[in-house]
N, C-alpha and C positions, 0 to 999 in steps of 0.2 A: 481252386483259386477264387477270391471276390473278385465279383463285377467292375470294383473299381479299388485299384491300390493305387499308394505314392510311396516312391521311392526318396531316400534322404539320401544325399550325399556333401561332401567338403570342398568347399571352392576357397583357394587361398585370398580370391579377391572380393567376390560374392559372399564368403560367410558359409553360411546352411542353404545347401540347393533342395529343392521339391520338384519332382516330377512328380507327373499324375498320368495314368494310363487305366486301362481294362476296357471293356464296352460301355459300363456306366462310368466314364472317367469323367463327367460333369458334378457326378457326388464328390469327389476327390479336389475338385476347386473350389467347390464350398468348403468343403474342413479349412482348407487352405488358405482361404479368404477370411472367413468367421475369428479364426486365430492369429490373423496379423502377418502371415507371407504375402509378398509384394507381386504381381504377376510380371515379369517382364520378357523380355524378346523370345519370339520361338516357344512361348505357353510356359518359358520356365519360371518358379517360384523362388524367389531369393527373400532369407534371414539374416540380416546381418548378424555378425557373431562377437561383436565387439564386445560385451559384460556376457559373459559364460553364464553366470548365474540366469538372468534374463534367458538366454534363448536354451539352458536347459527345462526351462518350465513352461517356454512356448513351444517345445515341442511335447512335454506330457500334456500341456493342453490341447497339441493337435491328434494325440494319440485318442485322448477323450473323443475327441470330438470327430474324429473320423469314425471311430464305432459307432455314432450316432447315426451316422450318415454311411453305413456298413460298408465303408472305405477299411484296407489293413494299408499298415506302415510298414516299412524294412527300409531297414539303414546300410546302404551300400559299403562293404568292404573298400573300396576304390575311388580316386580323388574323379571329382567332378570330370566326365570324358572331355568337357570343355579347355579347360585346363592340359589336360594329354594332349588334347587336337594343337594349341597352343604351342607348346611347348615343341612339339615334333616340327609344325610350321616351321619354328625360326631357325630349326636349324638344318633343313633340306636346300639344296640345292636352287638360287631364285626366288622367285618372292610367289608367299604359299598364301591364300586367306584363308582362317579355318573358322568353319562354322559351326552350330549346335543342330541335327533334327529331331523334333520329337513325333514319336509315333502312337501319341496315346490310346486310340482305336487300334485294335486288329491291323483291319481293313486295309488301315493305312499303310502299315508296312507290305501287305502286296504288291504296293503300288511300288517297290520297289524291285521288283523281282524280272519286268519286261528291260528295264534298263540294266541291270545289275553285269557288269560284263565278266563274268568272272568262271570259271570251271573246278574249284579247287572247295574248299571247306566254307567260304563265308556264302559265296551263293549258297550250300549247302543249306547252312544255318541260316538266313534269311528265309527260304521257303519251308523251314520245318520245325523251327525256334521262334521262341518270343523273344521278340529284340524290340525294348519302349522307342530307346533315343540311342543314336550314332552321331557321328561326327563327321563334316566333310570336309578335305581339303582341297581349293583348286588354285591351281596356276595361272599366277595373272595372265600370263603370254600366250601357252597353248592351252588352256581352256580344261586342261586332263583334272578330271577330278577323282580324289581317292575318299572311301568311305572305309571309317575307322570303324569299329564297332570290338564292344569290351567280349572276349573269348567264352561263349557259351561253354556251362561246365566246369570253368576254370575258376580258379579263385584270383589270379594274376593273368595277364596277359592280354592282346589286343590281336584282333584279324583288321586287315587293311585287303582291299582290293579298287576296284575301279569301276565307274560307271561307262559304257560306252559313250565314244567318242560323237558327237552332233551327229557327223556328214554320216557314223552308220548306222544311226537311227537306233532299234533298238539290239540288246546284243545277248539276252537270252538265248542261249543252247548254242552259239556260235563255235565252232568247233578251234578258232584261233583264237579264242579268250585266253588271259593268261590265269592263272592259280595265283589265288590269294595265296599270304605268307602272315603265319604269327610272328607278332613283333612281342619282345621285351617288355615289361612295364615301366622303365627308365626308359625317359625321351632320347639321351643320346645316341645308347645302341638301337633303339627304335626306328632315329632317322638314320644310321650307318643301313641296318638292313632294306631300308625304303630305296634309298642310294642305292645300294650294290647290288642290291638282289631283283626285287620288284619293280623300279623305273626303269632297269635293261629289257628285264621279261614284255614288260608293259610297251616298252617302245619297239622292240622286235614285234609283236604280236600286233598292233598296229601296222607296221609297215607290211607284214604277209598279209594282212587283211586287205589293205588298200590295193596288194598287187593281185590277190586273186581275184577281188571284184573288177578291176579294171581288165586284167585276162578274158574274166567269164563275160563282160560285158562287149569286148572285141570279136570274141567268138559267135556268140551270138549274132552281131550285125554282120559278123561276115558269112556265116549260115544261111540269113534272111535276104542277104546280097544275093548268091550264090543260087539261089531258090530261086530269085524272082531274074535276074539273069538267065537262068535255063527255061524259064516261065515267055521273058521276051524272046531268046532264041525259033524254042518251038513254036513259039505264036499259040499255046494253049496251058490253061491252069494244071494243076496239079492232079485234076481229074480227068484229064485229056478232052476238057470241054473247051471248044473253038475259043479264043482271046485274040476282040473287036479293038477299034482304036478305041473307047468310051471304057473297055474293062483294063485295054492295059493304063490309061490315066488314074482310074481309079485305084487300081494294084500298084503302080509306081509312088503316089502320094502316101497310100496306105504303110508302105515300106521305109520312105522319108522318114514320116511319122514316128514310127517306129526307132529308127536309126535315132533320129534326134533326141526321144525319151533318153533312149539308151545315153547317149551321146556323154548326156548332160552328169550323169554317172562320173565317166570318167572325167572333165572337168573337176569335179569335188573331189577326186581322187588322184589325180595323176601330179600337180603341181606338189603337191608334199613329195612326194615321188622323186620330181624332179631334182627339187633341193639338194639332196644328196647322192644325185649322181656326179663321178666323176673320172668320165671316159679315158682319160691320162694316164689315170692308176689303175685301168683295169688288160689284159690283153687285148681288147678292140680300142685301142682309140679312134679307130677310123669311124666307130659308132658315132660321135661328137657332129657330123655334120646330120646324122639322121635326126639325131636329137632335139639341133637347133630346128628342122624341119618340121618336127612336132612340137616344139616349143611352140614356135608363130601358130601354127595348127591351132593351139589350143588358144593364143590370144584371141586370135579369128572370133573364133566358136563363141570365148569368152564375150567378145563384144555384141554378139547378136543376142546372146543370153542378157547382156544388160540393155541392151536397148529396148527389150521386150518387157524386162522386168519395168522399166522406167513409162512404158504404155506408147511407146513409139508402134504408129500405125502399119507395122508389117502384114503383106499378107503371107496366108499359109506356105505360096509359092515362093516367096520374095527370100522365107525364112528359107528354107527345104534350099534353094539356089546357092545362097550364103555359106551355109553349112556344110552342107557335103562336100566340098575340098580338102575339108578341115577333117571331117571322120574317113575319109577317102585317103588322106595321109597317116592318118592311124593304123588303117587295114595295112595299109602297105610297110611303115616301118616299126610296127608294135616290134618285132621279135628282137629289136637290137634296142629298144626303151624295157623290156621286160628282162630281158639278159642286166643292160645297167644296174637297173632294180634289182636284182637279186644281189648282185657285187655287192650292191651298197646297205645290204641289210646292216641295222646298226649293232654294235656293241656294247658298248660300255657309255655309262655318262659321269660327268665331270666327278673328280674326286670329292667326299666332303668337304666343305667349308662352311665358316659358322657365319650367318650374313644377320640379320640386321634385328636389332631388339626385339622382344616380344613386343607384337601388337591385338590392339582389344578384337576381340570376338566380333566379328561381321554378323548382322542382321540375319537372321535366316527365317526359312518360313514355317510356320507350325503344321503342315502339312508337308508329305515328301514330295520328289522331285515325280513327275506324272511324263 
């Protein structure tokens, strides 16, 4: 393969697309330059295609002229991903923005591989295929973003999967990712199977996430609880060395400390959580008053978290005092807020409907998402 190729493709609004990619992909924006392609959003190269005559001789001219500059050319079998990404937007469920990435280095597409949440065939092919340029879609409201990319191998067809969600950071090798799904190359059944198949999987596989972390993070403080409890009992550490009034202060803030890191976890987790509980419909309604208990719990919690974020003069003790009521209510009624949570895993999301005109291609950056 050269250093540096471009790829052609057809954009019904654009004209003639160019992309430029390989390790020398700056020799490939010169061809592209020298012969009259326009550079715009996201490093892509647009021709208009308006006199056929014209832009068939600006592209033998670019064929020239990328030899020069030991660039090759290939002309994509497949309409502009731009356009696919488009198209599938308008007709999902809510309002999608879809955007263009290009990955013209390498390098760069590594950069997608920590965030990539997927366990199925596109992470596959992301960490062991050349993939230039994808497509992203995300949701104005929940923020879920899906990353389209044209079927390695295939001469038709697109893989769709998902970047993990902010509050879980990165989502490589996570064992609740959900499996990408080939979609169709017609937008229609493309967005049916995004609907029916992949935004259930996607939203199940999120909510088990959010409840295992909020488990595993209760567990834990109630472990480090439970340790430093038997620590004050005995009046000695863990290595049966005497514990003074100066060690147990020390050992109790340390544990605070601790609890609160954790704490802050479940905050970012547990309110989506909540949403969809609903004690009525399940065999405990009598859960509903634990619930509300952990409800305020977490507003509690929530407010010392912003008054810190806001630079209010808390001290260490002031916080640790605040707080623990709030994770102290957690210890005590997780088992009937994790019982909800599991009831309420989701199912199904709305039926298709066709909502609202194509709109133009959002800005994106010519480097991936890091």
């Amino acid at each position: 393969m050269a250093d540096a190729q471009i790829i052609l493709a057809y954009s019904r609004d654009a004209g003639i697309v160019a992309i430029a990619g390989g390790e020398k992909y700056p020799w490939a924006h010169t061809a592209l330059e020298e012969t009259g392609f326009q550079r715009g959003e996201a490093g892509i190269y647009r021709l208009p295609a308006d006199d056929p005559d014209a832009s068939r001789a600006t592209v033998a001219d670019l064929i020239r002229c990328a030899e020069r500059h030991r660039t090759s050319v290939a002309t994509s079998s497949r309409r502009f991903i731009g356009d696919a990404a488009r198209d599938i937007a308008r007709l999902l469920p809510g309002a999608w923005v879809p955007a263009v990435e290009i990955y013209s280095h390498p390098v760069w597409q590594e950069d997608l591989v920590p965030w990539l949440w997927d366990s199925g065939e596109l992470g596959r092919a992301v960490q062991t295929v050349r993939i230039p340029y994808a497509a992203t879609l995300t949701h104005t409201t929940s923020g879920t973003t899906l990353l389209l990319v044209e079927r390695p191998g295939h001469q038709l067809g697109y893989l769709v999967g998902a970047f993990a969600p902010e509050s879980f950071e990165e989502g490589n090798g996570d064992p609740h990712a959900p499996r990408s799904i080939v979609l169709p190359p017609s937008p229609a059944p493309a967005a049916q199977a995004i609907t029916d198949r992949y935004l259930p999987a996607y939203d199940r596989a999120v909510h088990a996430r959010r409840m295992e972390t909020v488990a595993t993070v209760l567990d834990r403080i109630r472990i480090e609880h439970d340790a430093w409890a038997a620590m004050v009992a005995s009046g000695r550490y863990s290595d049966a060395t005497p514990l003074d009034i100066d060690g147990l202060g020390v050992a109790t803030a340390e544990f605070l400390d601790h609890a609160w890191r954790g704490f802050l976890t479940v905050l970012d987790h547990a309110p989506a959580l909540f949403d969809r509980c609903r004690p009525a419909d399940t065999p405990w309604p009598e859960d509903a008053e634990a619930l509300d208990r952990l409800a305020d719990a977490i507003i509690g919690a929530e407010g010392v978290r912003e008054e810190l974020i806001a630079g209010a003069p808390l001290t260490r003790q002031e916080r640790n005092t605040r707080m623990w009521p709030a994770i102290e209510t957690w210890l005590t009624n997780s088992g009937a807020f994790l019982r909800q949570s599991h009831s309420s895993a989701p199912h199904q999301r709305p039926a298709l409907a066709v909502s609202a005109p194509p709109r133009a291609l959002a800005p994106a950056r010519p480097t991936p998402r890091r």
